[in-house]
N, C-alpha and C positions, 0 to 999 in steps of 0.2 A: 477374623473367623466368621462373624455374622455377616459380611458381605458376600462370604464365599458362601453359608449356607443359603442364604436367600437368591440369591442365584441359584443355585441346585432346585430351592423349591419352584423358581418359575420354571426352569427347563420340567421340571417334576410335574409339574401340571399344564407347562403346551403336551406335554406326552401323553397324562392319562384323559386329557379331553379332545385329541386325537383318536385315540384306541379305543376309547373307554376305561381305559383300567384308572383313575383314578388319581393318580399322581402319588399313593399315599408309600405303595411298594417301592416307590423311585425311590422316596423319600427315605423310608427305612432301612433299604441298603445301604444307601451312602453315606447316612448318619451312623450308622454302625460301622462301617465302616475308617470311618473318620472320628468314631468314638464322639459326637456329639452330646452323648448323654445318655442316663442309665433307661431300661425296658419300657417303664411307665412314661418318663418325660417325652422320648420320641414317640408315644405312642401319643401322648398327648396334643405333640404338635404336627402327628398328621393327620390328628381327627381336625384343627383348626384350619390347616391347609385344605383338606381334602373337600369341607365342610362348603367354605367359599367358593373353591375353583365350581362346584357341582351346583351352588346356587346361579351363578352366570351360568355355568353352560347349559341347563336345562334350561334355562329362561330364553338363550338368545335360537337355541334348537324348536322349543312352541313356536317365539316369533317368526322365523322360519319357515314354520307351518309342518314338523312334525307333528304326527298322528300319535298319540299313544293309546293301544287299548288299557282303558282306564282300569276296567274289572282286573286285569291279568298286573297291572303297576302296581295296583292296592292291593293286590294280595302278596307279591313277592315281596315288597317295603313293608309289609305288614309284617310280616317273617323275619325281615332284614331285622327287624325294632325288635323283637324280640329274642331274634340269635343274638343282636347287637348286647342285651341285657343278660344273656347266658355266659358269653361271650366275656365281657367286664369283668362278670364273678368268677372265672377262669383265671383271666390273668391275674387279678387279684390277691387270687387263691396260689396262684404258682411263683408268683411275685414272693409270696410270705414264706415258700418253706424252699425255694431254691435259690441258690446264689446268683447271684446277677449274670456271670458267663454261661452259668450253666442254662439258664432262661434262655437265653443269647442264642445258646446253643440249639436247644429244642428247637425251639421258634424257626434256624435259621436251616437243622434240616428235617422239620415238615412243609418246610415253602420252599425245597430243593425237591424232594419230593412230588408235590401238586404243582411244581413248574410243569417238572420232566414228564409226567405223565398227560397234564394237559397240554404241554405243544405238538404231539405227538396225537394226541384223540382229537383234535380241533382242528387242526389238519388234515386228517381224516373223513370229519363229519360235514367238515365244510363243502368238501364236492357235492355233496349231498344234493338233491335241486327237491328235497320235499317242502310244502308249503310248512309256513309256521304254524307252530302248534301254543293255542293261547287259555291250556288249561289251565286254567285259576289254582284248583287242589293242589296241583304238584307243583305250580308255582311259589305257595305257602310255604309248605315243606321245603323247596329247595332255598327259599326267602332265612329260615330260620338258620338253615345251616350256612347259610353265605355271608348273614351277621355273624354270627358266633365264630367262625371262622376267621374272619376280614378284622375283627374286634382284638381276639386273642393274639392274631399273627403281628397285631398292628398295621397291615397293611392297606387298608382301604378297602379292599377286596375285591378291586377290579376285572384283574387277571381272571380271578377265578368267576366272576360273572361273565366275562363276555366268553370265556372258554364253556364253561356249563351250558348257555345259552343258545350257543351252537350247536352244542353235542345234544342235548336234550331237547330242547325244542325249535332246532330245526333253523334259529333266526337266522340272514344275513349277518355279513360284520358289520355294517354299518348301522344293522337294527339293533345289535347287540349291545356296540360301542354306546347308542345312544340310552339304551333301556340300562345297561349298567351305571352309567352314570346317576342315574333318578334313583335307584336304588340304594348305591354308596351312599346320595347324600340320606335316607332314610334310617341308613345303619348307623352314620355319624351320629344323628341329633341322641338318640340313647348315650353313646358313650357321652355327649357334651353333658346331658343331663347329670347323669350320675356323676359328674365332674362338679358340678356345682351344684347338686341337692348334699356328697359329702365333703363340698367345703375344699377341694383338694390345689384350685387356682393359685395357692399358696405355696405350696410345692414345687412349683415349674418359675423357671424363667420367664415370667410375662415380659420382658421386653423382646422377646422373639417374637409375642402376638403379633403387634401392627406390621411388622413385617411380613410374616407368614399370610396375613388380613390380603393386604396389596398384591406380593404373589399368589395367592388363588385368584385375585381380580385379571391380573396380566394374564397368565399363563391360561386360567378359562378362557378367555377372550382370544387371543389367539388362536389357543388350540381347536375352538370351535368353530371356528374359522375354517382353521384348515381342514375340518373333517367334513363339511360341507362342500367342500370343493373334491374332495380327492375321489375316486370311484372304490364299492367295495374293492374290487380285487388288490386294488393298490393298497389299502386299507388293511388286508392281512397279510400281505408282506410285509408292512410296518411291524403288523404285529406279530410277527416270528422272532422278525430280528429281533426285536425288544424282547421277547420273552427269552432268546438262548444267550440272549445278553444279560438280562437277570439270572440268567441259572448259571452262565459263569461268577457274577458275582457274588451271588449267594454259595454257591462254590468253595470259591476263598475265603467267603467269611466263617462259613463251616470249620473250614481245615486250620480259621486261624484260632477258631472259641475252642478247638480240639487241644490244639497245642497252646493254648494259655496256662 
């Protein structure tokens, strides 16, 4: 079985450092799916995934020679850190007083929800040809909600950064894929935190770490690759398919935490 998840997790992150989204959504789907493990543990290991893939790909995306405007990174990862810390004490908190399916359940249709509404608005916004818009304020605010969001769902929160990002301010997909990714890893390091200020590493599986370690190296590395090579428009074709392919999965996992 851990061969098979660690596989999943590299194909999980050549996709989310392709798109941008993260790897973490991949991840939680198909662990749930496949029952990998209860709310907290998969959440767990795809803050470790999502953490690593986003350290390479932001790194080999500067080398590069992406541009970030710095003012407008620092403010939304500012936000990120702090939704990511709202966020924690959410699941935490819903962790404690509902049962494991029913969590399951919540979780799996308000990201059926925020699929289907943003495949649907991002496709829309993206014809758009207005320039980007790099205001810092409402980059904060939308920072807090994209942690707290990306934290509780367990997903990384890619999806929903690169779709925001578009719809709101205007970015390319390829500026978005890249600008989501800087961010995910800003919302990660809070939940890592809180994971080892209350001592929780004891809890989870750590032999899944070095594995989960190595696939965010591969699957970044690749996938940042490919994202550099590919042109937007190609780029949100990917990421359609990937998003109505998440929303069927999430789908069925819906209809199956119903009938449990």
């Amino acid at each position: 079985m851990q061969l098979i998840l660690f596989i999943v997790a590299i194909i999980a992150c050549i996709i989310g450092a392709v798109a941008g989204v993260g790897g973490g959504i991949v991840l939680k789907v198909f662990y749930d799916l496949v029952d990998a493990g209860n709310v907290l543990t998969i959440g767990f290991y795809s803050t470790i995934l999502v953490f690593v893939m986003c350290i390479v790909s932001v790194f080999k995306q500067i080398k590069h020679g992406f541009k970030f405007d710095w003012a407008f990174l620092v403010s939304i990862s500012f936000g990120s850190i702090m939704g990511g810390y709202v966020g924690n004490l959410g699941l935490n908190w819903a962790d404690s007083i509902f049962t494991e399916t029913k969590l399951k359940l919540i979780q799996s249709v308000l990201l059926l929800i925020s699929l289907i509404f943003l495949t649907i608005y991002t496709k829309k916004s993206s014809t758009n040809n207005k320039r980007p818009n790099y205001n810092w304020l409402a980059a904060l605010f939308l920072g807090v909600f994209l942690g707290a969001t990306s934290i509780f769902l367990a997903i990384g929160g890619g999806p929903l950064n690169v779709s925001l990002l578009v719809i709101i301010f205007h970015f390319t997909m390829k500026q978005s894929a890249v600008y989501s990714i800087a961010t995910v890893f800003f919302s990660q390091i809070t939940k890592l935190i809180s994971i080892i200020i209350e001592g929780q590493f004891m809890n989870f599986n750590t032999t899944m770490i070095p594995l989960l370690i190595v696939a965010g190296i591969i699957g970044g590395y690749i996938g940042t690759i490919w994202n550099q090579k590919i042109s937007s428009s190609k780029l949100e074709s990917i990421y359609t398919v990937f998003m109505i392919g998440l929303i069927l999965l999430t789908g069925f996992n819906t209809l199956r935490f119903i009938m449990a």
